[in-house]
C-alpha positions as CSV (number, residue, x, y, z in Angstrom):
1,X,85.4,93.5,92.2
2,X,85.1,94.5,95.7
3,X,85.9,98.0,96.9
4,X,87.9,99.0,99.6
5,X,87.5,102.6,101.2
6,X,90.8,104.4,102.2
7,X,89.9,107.1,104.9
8,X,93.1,109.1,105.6
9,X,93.2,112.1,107.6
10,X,95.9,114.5,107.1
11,X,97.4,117.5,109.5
12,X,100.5,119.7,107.4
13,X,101.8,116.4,106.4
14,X,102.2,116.9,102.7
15,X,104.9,114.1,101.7
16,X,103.6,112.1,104.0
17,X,99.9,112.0,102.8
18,X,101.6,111.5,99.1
19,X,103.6,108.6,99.9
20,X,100.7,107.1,102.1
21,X,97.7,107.1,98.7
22,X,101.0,106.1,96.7
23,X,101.1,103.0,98.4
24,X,97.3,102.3,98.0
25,X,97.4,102.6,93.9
26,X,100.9,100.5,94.4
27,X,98.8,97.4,96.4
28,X,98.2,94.5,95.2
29,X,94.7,92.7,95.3
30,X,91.6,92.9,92.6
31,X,90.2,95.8,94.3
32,X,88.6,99.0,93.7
33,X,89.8,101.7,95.8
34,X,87.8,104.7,97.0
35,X,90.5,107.0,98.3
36,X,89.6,109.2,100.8
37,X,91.5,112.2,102.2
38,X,90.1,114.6,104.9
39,X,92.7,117.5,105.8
40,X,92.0,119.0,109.0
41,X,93.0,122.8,107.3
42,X,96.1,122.2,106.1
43,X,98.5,125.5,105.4
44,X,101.6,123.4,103.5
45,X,100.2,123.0,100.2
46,X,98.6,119.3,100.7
47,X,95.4,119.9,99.0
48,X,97.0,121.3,95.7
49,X,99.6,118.5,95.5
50,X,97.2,115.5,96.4
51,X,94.5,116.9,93.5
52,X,97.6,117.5,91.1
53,X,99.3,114.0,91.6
54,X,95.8,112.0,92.1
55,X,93.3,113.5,90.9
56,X,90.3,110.4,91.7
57,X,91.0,110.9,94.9
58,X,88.3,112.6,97.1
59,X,89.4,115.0,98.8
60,X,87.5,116.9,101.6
61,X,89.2,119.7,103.1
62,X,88.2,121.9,106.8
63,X,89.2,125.2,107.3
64,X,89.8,123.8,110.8
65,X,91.2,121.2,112.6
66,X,88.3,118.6,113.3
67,X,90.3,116.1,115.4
68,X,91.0,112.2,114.6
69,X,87.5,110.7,114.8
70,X,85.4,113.8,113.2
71,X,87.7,113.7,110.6
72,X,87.7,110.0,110.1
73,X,83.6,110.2,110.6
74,X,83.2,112.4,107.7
75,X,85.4,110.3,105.4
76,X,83.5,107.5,106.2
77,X,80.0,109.4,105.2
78,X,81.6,109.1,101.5
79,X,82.7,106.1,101.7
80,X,81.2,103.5,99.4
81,X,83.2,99.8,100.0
82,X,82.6,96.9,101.3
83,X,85.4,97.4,103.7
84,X,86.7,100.6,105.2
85,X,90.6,101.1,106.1
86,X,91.9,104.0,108.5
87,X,95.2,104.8,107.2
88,X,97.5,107.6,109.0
89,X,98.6,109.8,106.9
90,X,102.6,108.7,107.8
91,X,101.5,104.8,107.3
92,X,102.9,103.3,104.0
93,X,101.1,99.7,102.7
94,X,103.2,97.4,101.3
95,X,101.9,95.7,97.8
96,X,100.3,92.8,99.5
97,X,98.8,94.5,102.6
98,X,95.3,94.8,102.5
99,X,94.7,91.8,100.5
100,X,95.9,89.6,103.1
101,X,94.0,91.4,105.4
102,X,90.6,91.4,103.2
103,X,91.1,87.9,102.6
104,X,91.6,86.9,106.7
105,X,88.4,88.9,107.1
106,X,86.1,86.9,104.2
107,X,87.0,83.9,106.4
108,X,86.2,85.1,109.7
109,X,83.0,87.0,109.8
110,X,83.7,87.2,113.3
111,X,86.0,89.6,113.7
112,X,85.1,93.3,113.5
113,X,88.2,94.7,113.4
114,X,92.0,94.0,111.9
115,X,94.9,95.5,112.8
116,X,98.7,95.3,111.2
117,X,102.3,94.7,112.2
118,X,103.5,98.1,112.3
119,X,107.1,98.6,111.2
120,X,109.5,101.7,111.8
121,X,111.7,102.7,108.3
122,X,114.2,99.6,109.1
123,X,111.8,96.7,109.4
124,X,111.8,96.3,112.8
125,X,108.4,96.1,114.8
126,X,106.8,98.9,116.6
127,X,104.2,98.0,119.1
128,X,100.4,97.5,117.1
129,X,98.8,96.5,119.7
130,X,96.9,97.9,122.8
131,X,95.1,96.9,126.0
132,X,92.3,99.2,127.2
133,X,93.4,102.0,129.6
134,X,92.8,100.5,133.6
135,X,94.5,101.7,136.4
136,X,97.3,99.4,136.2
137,X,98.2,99.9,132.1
138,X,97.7,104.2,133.2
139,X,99.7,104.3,136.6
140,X,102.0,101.6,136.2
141,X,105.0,101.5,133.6
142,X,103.1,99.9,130.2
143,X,106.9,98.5,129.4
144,X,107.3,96.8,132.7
145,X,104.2,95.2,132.4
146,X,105.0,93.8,129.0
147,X,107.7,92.5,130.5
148,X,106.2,90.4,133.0
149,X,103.2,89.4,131.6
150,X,103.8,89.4,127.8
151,X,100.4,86.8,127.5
152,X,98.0,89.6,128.9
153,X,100.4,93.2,127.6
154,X,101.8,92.1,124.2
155,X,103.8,94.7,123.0
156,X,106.7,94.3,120.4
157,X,108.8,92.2,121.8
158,X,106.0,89.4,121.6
159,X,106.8,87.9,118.0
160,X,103.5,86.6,116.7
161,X,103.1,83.5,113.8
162,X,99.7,83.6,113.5
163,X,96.5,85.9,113.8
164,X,95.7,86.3,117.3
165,X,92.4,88.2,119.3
166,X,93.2,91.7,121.3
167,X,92.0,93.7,122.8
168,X,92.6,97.0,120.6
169,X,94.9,97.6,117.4
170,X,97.0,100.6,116.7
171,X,95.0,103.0,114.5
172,X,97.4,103.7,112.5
173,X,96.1,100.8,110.0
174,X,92.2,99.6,111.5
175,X,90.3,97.6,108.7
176,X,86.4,96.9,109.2
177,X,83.8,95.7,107.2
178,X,81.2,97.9,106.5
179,X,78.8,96.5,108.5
180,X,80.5,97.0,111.7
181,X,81.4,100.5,111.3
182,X,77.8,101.6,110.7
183,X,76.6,99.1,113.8
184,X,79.2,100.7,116.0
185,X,78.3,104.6,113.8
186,X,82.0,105.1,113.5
187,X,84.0,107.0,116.1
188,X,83.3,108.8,119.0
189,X,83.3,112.3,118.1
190,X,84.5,113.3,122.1
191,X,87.9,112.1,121.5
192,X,89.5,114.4,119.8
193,X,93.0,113.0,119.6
194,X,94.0,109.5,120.4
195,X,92.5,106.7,122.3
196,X,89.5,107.1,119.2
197,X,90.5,103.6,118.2
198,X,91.1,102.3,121.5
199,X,87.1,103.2,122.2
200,X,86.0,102.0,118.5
201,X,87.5,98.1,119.3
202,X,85.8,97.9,122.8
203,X,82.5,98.8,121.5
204,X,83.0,96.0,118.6
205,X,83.8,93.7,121.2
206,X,80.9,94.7,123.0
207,X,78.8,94.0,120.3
208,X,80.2,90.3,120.5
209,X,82.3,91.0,117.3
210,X,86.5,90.1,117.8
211,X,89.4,92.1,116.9
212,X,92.8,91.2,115.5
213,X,96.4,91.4,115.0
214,X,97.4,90.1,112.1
215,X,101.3,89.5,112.1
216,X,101.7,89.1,108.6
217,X,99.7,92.4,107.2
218,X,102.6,94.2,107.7
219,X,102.6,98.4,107.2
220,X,105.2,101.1,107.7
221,X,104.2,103.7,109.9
222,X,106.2,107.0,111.1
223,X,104.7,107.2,114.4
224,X,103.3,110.3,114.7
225,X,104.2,112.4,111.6
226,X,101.5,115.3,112.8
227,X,101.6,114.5,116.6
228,X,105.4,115.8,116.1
229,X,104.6,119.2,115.0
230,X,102.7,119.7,118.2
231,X,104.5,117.8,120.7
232,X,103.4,119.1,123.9
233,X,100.1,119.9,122.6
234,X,99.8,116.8,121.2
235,X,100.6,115.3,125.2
236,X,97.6,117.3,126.6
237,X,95.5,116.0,124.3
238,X,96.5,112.1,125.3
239,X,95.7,113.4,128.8
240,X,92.4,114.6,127.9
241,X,91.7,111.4,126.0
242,X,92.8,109.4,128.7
243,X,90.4,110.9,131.2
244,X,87.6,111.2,128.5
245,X,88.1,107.5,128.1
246,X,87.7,106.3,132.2
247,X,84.3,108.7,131.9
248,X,83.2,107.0,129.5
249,X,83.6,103.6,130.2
250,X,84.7,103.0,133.7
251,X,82.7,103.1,137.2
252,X,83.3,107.1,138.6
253,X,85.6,105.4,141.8
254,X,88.4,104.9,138.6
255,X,88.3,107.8,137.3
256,X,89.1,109.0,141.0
257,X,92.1,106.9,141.5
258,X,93.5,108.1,138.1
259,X,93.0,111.3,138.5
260,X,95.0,111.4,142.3
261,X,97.4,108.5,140.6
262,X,98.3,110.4,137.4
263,X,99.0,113.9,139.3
264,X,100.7,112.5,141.7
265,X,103.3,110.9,139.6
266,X,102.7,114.3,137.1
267,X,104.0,116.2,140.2
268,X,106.5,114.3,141.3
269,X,107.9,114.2,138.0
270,X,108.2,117.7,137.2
271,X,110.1,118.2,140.9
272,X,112.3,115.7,139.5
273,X,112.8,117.2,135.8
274,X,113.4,121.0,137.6
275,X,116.5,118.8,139.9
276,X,117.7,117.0,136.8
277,X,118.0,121.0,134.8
278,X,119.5,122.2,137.4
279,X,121.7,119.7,138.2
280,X,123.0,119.6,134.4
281,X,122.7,123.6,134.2
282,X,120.1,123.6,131.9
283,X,122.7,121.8,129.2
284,X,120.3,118.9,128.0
285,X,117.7,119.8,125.6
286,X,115.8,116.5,126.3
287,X,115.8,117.1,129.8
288,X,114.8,120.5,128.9
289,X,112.1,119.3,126.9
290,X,110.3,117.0,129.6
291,X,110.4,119.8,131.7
292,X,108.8,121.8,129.7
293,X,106.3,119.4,129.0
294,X,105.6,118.3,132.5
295,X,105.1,122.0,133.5
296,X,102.7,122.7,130.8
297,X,100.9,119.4,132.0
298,X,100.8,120.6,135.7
299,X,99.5,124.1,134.3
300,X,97.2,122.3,132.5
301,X,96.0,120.8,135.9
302,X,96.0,123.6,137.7
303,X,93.9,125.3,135.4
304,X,91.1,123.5,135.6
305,X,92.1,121.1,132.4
306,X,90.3,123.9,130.0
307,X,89.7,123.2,126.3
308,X,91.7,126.2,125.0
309,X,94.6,124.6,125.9
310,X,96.0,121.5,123.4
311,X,96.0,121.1,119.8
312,X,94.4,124.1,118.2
313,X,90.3,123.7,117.2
């Protein structure tokens, strides 16, 4: 029997991180799985409950928090399938999950990466896939562009009958076979939290390998079950990402149009979040919120974008 290793990366998500290796023992599919959890330190009891409930299950814990790929990296090193899955810690397979996706893959040996139809708690579709950050998918509104070209920005509203090629896949389920994973050597350790995946599928395709949406390998996903702990954190970090990604792989006059494009719209944001406050007397916590969050981001700025600030190391 082939065996499929299960990476999942956990944050103080303890019911979360049970439910999601539930689901793994509850799949169906001749498979051996090699479960894999790497908590990123933990203080709500996950390591105790996973070892009392599964005890197969390897289980490497950090006293700190080593980010999304480092995490996933050092899962990967104990690995021992054919295939490797990364599976967020608030994802949920259902029975017939990865053997649909296992079995799309032993016909294809050309795609390096498969992604799922990601649904929220009452089956309907959250957006799986992604384009890679440009100017226009980071200055321009990603929903509007969806809208008016769906063929080139699929988002959710796109319903799917068949496999199709993209250009990235949600991370929150990424299968691979082995082989591209250690031709690719995993994630890049300089993201620290999101766009990791986004990075992984455009060096696959670089390496002439495809990647794919598959609309029937369906998987329930709570969108952020860790992110939410941290929210505003969690936001500097996708800005960080974001420019760590146009270093990386865009010409230097990008990342200069971001950066003026971004703060300009950062800034003119927060002016309009401070009206909105006042206008409402402070009375809206959501409007509260975004302010908050916008100032933090403009502090950020301001402050030279230092590393101290974002999701705790």
């Amino acid at each position: 029997m082939e065996t499929v290793s299960i990476i999942i990366v956990t944050f103080n998500t303890r019911e979360l991180t049970l439910s999601a290796v539930q689901s793994v023992f509850d799949s169906g599919g001749a498979f051996v799985w090699d479960v894999i959890v790497v908590d990123n330190g933990s203080r709500d009891g996950t390591e105790a409950a996973v070892k009392e409930r599964f005890p197969g299950v390897k289980y490497i814990s950090s006293e700190r928090n080593l980010g999304f790929a480092r995490a996933n990296n050092l899962g990967a090193r104990e690995a021992v399938g054919e295939w490797i899955l990364l599976l967020n810690s608030d994802a949920r397979l259902k029975p017939d999950s990865v053997a649909r996706a296992i079995g799309y893959l032993r016909e294809h040996a050309e795609c390096g990466v498969l992604g799922a139809q990601l649904l929220n708690e009452d089956g309907t579709r959250q957006n799986s896939i992604a384009n890679h950050p440009t100017l226009a998918t980071e200055l321009l509104s990603k929903s509007l562009l969806r809208r008016l070209a769906p063929e080139k920005y699929p988002g959710k509203e796109h319903r799917f009958k068949q496999p199709v090629e993209v250009e990235s896949v949600i991370g929150a389920f990424l299968l691979t076979p082995r082989r591209v994973w250690e031709a690719i050597g995993g994630l890049d350790e300089r993201f620290f939290f999101f766009l990791e995946e986004t990075d992984f599928c455009l060096n696959v395709m670089r390496r002439g390998w495809s990647i794919v949406h598959h609309p029937d390998v369906e998987v329930w996903h709570g969108q952020g079950g860790s992110a939410r702990q941290v929210a505003i954190p969690a936001r500097i970090e996708y800005w960080r990402s974001r420019y760590q990604y146009f270093a990386k792989n865009h010409p230097p006059g990008a990342m200069r149009w971001l950066k003026i494009g971004l703060c300009i719209r950062l800034v003119l944001n927060w002016l309009l979040n401070a009206l909105a406050v006042l206008l409402t007397l402070g009375l809206s916590r959501s409007l509260r919120h975004r302010f908050r969050l916008n100032h933090t981001l403009v502090g950020w700025h301001l402050a030279g974008r230092p590393e101290g600030m974002g999701i705790p190391r």
